[in-house]
C-alpha positions as CSV (number, residue, x, y, z in Angstrom):
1,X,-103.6,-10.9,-34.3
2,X,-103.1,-14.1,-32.0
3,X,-101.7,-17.1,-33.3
4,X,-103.0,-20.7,-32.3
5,X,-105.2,-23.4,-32.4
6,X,-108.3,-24.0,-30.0
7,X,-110.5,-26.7,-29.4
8,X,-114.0,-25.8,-27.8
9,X,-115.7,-28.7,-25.9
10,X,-119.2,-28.0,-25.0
11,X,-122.5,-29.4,-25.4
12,X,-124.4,-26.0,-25.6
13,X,-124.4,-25.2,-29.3
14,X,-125.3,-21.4,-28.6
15,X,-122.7,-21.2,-25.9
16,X,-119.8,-22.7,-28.2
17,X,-120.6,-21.1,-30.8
18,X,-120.7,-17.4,-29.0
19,X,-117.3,-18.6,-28.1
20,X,-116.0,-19.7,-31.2
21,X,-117.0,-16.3,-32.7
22,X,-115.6,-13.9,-30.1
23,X,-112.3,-16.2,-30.1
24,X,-112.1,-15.9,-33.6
25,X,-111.9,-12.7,-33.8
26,X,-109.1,-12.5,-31.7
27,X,-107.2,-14.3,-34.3
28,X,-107.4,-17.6,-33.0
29,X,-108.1,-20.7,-35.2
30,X,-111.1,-22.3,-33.6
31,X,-112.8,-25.9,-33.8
32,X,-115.5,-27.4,-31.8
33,X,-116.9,-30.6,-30.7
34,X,-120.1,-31.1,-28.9
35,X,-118.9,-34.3,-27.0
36,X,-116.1,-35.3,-25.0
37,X,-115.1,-38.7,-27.6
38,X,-115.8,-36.1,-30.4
39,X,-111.9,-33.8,-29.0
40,X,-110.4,-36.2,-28.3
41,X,-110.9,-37.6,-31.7
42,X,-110.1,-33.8,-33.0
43,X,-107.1,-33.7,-30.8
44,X,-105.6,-36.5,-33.0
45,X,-105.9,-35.1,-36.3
46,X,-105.4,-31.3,-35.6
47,X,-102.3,-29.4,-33.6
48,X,-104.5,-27.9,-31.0
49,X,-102.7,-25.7,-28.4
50,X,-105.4,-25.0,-26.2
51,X,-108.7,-26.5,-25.3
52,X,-111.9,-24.9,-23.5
53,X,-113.6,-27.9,-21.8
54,X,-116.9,-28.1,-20.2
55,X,-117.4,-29.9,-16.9
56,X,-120.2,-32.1,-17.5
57,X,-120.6,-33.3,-20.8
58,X,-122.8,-35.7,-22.2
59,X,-120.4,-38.8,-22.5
60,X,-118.0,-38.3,-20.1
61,X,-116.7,-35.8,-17.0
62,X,-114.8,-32.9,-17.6
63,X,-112.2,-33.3,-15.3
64,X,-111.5,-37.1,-16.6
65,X,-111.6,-35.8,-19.9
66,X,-108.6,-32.8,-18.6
67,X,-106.9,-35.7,-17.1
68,X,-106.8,-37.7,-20.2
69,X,-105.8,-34.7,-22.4
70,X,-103.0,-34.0,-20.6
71,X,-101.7,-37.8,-20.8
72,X,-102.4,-37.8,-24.4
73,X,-101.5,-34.0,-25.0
74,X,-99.1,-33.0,-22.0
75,X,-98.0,-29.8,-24.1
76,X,-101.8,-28.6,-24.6
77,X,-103.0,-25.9,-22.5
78,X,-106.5,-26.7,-20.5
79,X,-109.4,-24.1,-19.3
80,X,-112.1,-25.6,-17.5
81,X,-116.0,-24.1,-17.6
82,X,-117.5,-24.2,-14.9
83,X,-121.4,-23.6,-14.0
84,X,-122.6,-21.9,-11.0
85,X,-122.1,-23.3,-8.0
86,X,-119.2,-25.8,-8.9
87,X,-116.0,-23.9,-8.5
88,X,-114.7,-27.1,-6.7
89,X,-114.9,-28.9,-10.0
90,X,-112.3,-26.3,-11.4
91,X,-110.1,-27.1,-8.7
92,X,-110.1,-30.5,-9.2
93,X,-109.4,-29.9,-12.8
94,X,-106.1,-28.1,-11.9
95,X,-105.2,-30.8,-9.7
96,X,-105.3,-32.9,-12.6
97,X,-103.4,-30.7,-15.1
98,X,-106.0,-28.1,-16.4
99,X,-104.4,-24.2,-16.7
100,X,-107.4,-22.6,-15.1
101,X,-110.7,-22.6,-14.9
102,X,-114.2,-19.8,-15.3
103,X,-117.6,-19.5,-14.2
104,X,-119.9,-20.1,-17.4
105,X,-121.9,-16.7,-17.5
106,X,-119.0,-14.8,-16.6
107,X,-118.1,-11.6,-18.7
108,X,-116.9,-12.6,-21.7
109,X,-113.9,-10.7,-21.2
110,X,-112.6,-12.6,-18.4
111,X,-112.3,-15.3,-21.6
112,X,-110.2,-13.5,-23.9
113,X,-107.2,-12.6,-21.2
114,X,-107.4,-16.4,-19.8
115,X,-106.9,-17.7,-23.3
116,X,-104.3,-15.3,-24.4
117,X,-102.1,-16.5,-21.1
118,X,-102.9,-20.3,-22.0
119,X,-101.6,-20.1,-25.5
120,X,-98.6,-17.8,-24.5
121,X,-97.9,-21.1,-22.0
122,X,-98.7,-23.6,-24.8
123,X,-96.7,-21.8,-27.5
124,X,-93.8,-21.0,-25.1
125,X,-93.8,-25.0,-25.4
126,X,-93.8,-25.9,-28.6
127,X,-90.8,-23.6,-29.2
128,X,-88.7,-25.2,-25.8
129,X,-90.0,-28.9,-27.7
130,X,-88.8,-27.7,-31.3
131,X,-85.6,-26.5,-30.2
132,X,-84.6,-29.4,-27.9
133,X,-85.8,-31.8,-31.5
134,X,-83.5,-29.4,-33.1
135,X,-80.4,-29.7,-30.3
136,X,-81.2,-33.6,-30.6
137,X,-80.8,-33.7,-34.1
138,X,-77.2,-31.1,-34.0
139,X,-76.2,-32.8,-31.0
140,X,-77.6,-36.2,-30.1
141,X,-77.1,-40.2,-30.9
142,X,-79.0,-39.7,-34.1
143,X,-76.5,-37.6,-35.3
144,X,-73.8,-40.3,-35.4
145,X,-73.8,-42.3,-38.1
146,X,-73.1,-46.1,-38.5
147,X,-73.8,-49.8,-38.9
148,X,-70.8,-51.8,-37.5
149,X,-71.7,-53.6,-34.2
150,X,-68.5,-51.8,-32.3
151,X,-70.4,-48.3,-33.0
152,X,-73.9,-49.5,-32.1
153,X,-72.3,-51.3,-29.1
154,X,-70.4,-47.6,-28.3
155,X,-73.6,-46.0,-29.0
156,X,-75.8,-48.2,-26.6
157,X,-73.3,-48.0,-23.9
158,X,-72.9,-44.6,-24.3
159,X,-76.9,-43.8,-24.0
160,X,-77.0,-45.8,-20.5
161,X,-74.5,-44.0,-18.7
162,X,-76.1,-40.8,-20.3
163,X,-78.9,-41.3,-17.7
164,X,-76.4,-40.9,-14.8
165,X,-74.2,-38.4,-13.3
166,X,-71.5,-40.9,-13.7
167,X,-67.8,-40.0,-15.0
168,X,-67.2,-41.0,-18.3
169,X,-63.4,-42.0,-20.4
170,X,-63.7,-42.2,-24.0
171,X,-60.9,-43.8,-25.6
172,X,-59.9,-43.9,-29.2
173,X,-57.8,-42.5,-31.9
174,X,-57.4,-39.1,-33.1
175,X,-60.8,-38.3,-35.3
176,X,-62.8,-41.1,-34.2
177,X,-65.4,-38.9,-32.4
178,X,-64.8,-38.6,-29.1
179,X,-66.1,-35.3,-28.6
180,X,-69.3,-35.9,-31.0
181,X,-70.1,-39.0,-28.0
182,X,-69.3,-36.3,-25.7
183,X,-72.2,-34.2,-26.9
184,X,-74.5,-36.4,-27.3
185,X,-74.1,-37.9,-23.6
186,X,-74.7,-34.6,-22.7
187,X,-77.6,-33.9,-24.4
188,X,-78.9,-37.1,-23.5
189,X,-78.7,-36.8,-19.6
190,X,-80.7,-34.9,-17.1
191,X,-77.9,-31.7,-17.7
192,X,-79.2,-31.3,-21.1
193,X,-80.3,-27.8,-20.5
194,X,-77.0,-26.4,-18.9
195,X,-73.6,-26.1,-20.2
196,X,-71.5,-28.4,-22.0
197,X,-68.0,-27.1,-21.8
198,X,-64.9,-28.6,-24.2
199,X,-61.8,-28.0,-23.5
200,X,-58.4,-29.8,-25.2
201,X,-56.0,-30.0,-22.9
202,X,-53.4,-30.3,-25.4
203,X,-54.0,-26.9,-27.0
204,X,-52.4,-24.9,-24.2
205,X,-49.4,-24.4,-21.8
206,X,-49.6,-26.0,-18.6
207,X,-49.7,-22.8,-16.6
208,X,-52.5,-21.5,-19.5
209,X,-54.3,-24.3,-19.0
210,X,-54.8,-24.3,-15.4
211,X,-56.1,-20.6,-15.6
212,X,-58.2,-21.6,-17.9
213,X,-59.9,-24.3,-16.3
214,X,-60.0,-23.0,-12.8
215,X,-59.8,-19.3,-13.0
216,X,-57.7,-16.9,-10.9
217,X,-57.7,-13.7,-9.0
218,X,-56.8,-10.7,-10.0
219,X,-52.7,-9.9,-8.6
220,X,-52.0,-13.8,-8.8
221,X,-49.5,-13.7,-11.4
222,X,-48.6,-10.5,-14.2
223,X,-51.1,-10.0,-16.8
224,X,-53.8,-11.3,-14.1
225,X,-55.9,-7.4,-13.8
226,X,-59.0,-8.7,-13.0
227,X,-60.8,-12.4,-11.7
228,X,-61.4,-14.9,-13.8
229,X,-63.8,-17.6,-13.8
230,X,-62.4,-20.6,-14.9
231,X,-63.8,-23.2,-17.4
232,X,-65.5,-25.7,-14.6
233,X,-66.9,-22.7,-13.3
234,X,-68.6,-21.9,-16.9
235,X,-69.5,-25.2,-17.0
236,X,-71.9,-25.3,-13.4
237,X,-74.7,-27.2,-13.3
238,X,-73.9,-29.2,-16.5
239,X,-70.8,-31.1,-18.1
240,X,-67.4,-30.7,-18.8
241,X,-65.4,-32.3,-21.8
242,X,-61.7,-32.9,-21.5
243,X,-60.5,-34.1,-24.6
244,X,-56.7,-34.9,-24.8
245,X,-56.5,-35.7,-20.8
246,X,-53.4,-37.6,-21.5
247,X,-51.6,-34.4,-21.9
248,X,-52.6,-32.8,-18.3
249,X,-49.5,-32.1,-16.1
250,X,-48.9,-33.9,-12.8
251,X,-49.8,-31.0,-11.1
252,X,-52.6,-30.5,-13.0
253,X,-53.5,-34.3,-12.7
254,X,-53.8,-33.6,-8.9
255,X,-55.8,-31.0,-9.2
256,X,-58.2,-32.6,-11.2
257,X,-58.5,-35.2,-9.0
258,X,-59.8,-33.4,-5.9
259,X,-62.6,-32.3,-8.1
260,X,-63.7,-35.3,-9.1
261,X,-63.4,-36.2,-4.8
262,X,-65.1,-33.3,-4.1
263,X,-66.3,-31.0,-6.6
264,X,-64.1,-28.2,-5.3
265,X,-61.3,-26.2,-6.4
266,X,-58.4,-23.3,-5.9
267,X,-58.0,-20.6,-8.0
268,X,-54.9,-19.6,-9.1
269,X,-54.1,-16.5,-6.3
270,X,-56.8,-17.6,-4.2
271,X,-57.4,-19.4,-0.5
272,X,-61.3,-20.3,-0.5
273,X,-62.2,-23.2,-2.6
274,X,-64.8,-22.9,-5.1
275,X,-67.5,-25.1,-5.0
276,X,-69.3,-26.5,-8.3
277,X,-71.5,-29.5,-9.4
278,X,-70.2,-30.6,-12.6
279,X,-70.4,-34.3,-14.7
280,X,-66.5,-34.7,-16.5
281,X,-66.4,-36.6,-19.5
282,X,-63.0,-37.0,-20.2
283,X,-61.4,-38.6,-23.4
284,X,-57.3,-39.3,-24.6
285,X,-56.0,-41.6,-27.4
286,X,-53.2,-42.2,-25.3
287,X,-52.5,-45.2,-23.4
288,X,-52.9,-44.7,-19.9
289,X,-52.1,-47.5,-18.6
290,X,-48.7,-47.7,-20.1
291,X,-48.6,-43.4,-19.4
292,X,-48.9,-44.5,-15.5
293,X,-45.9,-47.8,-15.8
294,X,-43.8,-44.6,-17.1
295,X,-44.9,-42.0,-14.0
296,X,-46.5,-40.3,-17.0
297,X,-50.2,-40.2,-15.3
298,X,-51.5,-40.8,-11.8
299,X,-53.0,-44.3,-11.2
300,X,-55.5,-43.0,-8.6
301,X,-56.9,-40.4,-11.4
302,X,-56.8,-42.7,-14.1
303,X,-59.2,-45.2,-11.4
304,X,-61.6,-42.1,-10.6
305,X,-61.8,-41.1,-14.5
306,X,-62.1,-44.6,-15.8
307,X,-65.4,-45.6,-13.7
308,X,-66.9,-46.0,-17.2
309,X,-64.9,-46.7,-19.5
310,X,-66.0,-46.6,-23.8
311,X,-63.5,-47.5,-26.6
312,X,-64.7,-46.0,-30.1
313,X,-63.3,-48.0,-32.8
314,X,-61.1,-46.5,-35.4
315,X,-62.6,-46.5,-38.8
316,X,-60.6,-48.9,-40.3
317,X,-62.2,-51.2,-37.9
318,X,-65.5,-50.5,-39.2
319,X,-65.5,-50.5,-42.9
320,X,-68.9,-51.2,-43.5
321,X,-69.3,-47.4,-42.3
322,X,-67.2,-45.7,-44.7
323,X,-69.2,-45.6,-47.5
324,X,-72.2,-44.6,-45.1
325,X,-69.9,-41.5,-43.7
326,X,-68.8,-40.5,-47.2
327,X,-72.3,-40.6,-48.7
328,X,-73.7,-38.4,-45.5
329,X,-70.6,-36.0,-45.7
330,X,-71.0,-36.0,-49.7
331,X,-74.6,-34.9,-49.2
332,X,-74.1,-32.4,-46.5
333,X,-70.8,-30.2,-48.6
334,X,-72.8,-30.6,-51.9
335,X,-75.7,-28.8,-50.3
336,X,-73.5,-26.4,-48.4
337,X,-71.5,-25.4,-51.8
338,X,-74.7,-25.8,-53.8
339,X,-73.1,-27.6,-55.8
340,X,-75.8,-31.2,-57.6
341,X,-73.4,-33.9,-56.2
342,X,-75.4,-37.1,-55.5
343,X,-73.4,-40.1,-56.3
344,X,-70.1,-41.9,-56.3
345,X,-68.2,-43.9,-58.9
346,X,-67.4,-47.5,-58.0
347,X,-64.0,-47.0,-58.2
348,X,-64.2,-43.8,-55.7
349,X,-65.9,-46.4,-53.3
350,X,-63.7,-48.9,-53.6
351,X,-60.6,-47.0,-53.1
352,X,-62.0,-45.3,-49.9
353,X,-63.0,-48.6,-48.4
354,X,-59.4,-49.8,-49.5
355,X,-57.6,-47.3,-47.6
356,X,-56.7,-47.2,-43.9
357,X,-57.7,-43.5,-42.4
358,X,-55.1,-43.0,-40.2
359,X,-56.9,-40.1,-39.8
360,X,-59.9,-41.5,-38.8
361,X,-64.0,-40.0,-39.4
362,X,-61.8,-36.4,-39.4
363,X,-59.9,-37.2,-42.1
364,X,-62.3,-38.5,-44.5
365,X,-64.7,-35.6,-43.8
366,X,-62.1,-33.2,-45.0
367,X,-61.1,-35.5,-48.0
368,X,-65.4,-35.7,-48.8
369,X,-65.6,-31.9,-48.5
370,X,-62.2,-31.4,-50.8
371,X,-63.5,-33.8,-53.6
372,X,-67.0,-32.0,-53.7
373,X,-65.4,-28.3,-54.3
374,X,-63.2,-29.9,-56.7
375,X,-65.8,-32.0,-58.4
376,X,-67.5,-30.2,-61.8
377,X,-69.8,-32.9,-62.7
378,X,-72.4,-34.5,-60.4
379,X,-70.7,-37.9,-59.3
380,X,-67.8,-38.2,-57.1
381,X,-64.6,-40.1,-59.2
382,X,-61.4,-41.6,-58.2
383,X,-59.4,-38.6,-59.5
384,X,-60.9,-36.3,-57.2
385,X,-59.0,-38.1,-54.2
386,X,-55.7,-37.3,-52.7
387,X,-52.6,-39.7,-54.5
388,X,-51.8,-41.8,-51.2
389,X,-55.3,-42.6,-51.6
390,X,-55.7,-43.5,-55.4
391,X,-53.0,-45.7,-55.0
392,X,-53.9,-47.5,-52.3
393,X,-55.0,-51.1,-52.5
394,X,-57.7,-52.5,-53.2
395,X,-60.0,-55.3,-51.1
396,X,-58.3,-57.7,-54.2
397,X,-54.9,-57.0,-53.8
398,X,-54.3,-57.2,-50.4
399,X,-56.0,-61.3,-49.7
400,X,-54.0,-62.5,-47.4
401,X,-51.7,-65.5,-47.8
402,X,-53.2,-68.5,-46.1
403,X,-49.4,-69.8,-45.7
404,X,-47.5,-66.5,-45.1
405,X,-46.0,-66.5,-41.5
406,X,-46.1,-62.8,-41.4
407,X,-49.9,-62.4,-43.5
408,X,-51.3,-64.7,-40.6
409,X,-49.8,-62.7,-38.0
410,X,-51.0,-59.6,-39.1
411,X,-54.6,-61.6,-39.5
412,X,-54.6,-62.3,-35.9
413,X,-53.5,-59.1,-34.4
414,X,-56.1,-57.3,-36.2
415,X,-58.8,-59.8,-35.1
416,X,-57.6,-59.1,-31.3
417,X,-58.0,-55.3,-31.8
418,X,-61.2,-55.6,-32.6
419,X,-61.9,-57.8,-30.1
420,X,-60.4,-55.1,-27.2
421,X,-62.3,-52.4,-29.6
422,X,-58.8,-50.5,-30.2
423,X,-57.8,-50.9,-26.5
424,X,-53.6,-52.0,-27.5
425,X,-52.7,-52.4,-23.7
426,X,-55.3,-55.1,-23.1
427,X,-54.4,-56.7,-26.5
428,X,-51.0,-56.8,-25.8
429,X,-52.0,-58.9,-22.4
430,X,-53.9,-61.0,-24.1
431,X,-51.5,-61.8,-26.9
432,X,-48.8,-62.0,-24.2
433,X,-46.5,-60.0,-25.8
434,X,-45.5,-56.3,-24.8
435,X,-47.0,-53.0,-25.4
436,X,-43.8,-52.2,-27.6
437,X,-43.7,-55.1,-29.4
438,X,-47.4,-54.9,-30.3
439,X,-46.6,-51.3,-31.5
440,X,-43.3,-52.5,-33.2
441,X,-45.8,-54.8,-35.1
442,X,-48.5,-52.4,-35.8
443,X,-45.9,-50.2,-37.2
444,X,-44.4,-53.6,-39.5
445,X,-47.4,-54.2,-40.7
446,X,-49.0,-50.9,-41.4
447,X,-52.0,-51.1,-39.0
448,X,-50.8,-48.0,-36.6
């Protein structure tokens, strides 16, 4: 038996009903309307995935009416009846959107075929719609969770230069969700339905790593049997993630920076370049700036990789999102462990919000998850988190000194960071002091 909703428009009671019964037979759930006004009306309360449509009608034309479907409806299939004589209607109709068109009078069994290709198209559709909803929802901006203006300002940044082909450099601490923004570029930009390749460039040797990225011939070096397509090669019509770019060899480095200049590349063992279209994101929690003063990382990559540059705060820079992340994360492992964890004590909150995450998003995730398996009640309590945390202190005990040399320093350096969103090289300049000095003091006063 089919499966599928149609909509019969036609003014011809015997007609639409003949055709309401032979369709139902098929399998088909069938409603009718007698008037044009009448579907579209129906269209807005039901899920219909195709629609049989009369040419003339009594209120309106049924090749406006096709037209105003597929506006209204642009995943609903359209068939067009036609009388006698007026095939040229029917091709107007397609022009306008409709899947086909048939002669009224013709053998009914010219109907059935027609309809069963129609819904096949429409329901091929709604499958491509509910998995992209699906990828959006695993994948996309909704998926990333927060309040603070520096992640709605990373956010909103982040879904304008999605639109383009543009190369992207997210910067940020370790955990702070560089490759989640990575994603969900991705998914937001025209690339969407190809590849989205993540590599980190710090998990391999440099001689690994450029095999894996660009591939080699077989004979080019011992072990290499056979070819090997590299990771921008994989990656081919959509986008590549390198997370950890900071930790790319020169050599490498140079590499990487002919295909950003001209999409093409050598494989290991090999004298043709390969030619690929591929969008780099790219993202370190490095400084490069201070990497290139110490010959560390070429200025002319760091120029071509930083067209766009987006800083994602660390999480201590956004407290009014830990709470948020910890409830999300304590609903998601309570589900997963099917376990009937719903709340969390006031003390649990305000120690979490009290302590620094050094580890950023990442690390309070895996505290959230640990505290769930370990928790045998339904609320989430203070002694379920890790000692360095427990003891850490709270919003009360750490008011600064309005008077304290030191207290006010630390005040102002923080209120600069935020300012630069986490960038330390720009709030060195602008507090005139050093890069290592600012680190000395980060270090001083606990803020690394």
């Amino acid at each position: 038996m089919q499966q599928g909703k149609l909509l019969i428009i036609d003014d011809e009671d015997r007609l639409r009903n003949l055709m309401a019964r032979i369709l139902q037979l098929e399998g088909y759930d069938v409603i009718t309307a007698s008037t044009g006004k009448e579907g579209l009306r129906k269209l807005q309360h039901e899920a219909v995935n195709v629609v049989l449509s009369d040419v003339k009608l009594p209120d309106s034309n049924g090749i406006e009416l096709t037209g105003q479907i597929k506006k209204g409806w642009p995943a609903t299939e359209i068939i067009v009846l036609t009388a006698f004589g007026t095939i040229n209607d029917g091709v107007k109709a397609i022009k306008v959107g409709a899947f086909d068109y048939i002669t009224k009078g013709d053998d009914n069994e010219k109907i059935i075929p027609l309809v069963s290709k129609a819904m096949d198209k429409a329901l091929l559709q709604q499958r491509v719609a509910e998995l992209e909803n699906k990828l959006n929802d695993k994948f996309g901006f909704d998926r990333i969770i927060g309040r603070s203006q520096a992640i709605i300002d990373a956010i909103k940044l982040s879904q304008k230069v999605a639109l383009t082909d543009t190369t992207v450099l997210l910067l940020g601490e370790t955990g702070t969700g560089k490759e989640v923004f990575a994603e969900a570029i991705h998914q937001a930009s025209q690339r969407k339905g190809k590849p989205f390749v993540a590599v980190n460039c710090s998990a391999f040797t440099k001689e690994l790593l450029e095999s894996e990225l660009f591939g080699h011939k077989a004979g080019s070096f011992t072990g290499a049997t056979k070819d090997k397509k590299g990771l921008f090669e994989e990656a081919d019509g959509g986008t590549i993630f390198l997370d950890e770019m900071g930790e790319l060899d020169l050599e490498l480095q140079a590499k990487l920076l002919r295909v950003l200049e001209s999409q093409q590349f050598l494989k290991i063992g090999d004298t043709k370049p390969t030619q690929v279209n591929v969008r780099i994101l790219a993202a370190t929690n490095r400084d490069l700036q201070a990497e290139i003063e110490n010959n560390h990382f070429r200025s002319d990559l760091y120029y071509r990789l930083s067209v766009f540059t987006i800083t994602l705060p660390a999480l201590r820079e956004r407290s009014k999102d830990i709470t948020l992340l910890a409830e999300y994360f304590m609903q998601y492992f309570a589900s997963k462990v099917k376990k009937p964890v719903n709340s969390m004590s006031t003390i649990f909150i305000e120690k979490i919000e009290a302590y620094k995450w050094p580890g950023n998003i990442r690390e309070l995730k895996n505290i959230i998850e640990r505290a769930v398996i370990l928790c045998d009640g339904n609320e989430l309590d203070e002694t379920l988190l890790p000692y360095e945390i427990q003891h850490a202190n709270t919003k009360a005990s750490t008011t600064l000194s309005a008077f304290d040399l030191s207290s006010v320093e630390k005040l102002h350096i923080q209120r600069v960071l935020n300012h630069t969103h986490g960038n330390r090289a720009e709030a060195a300049r602008l507090l005139n002091i050093g890069v290592a000095t600012l680190y000395r003091k980060l270090k001083e006063y606990g803020l690394e």
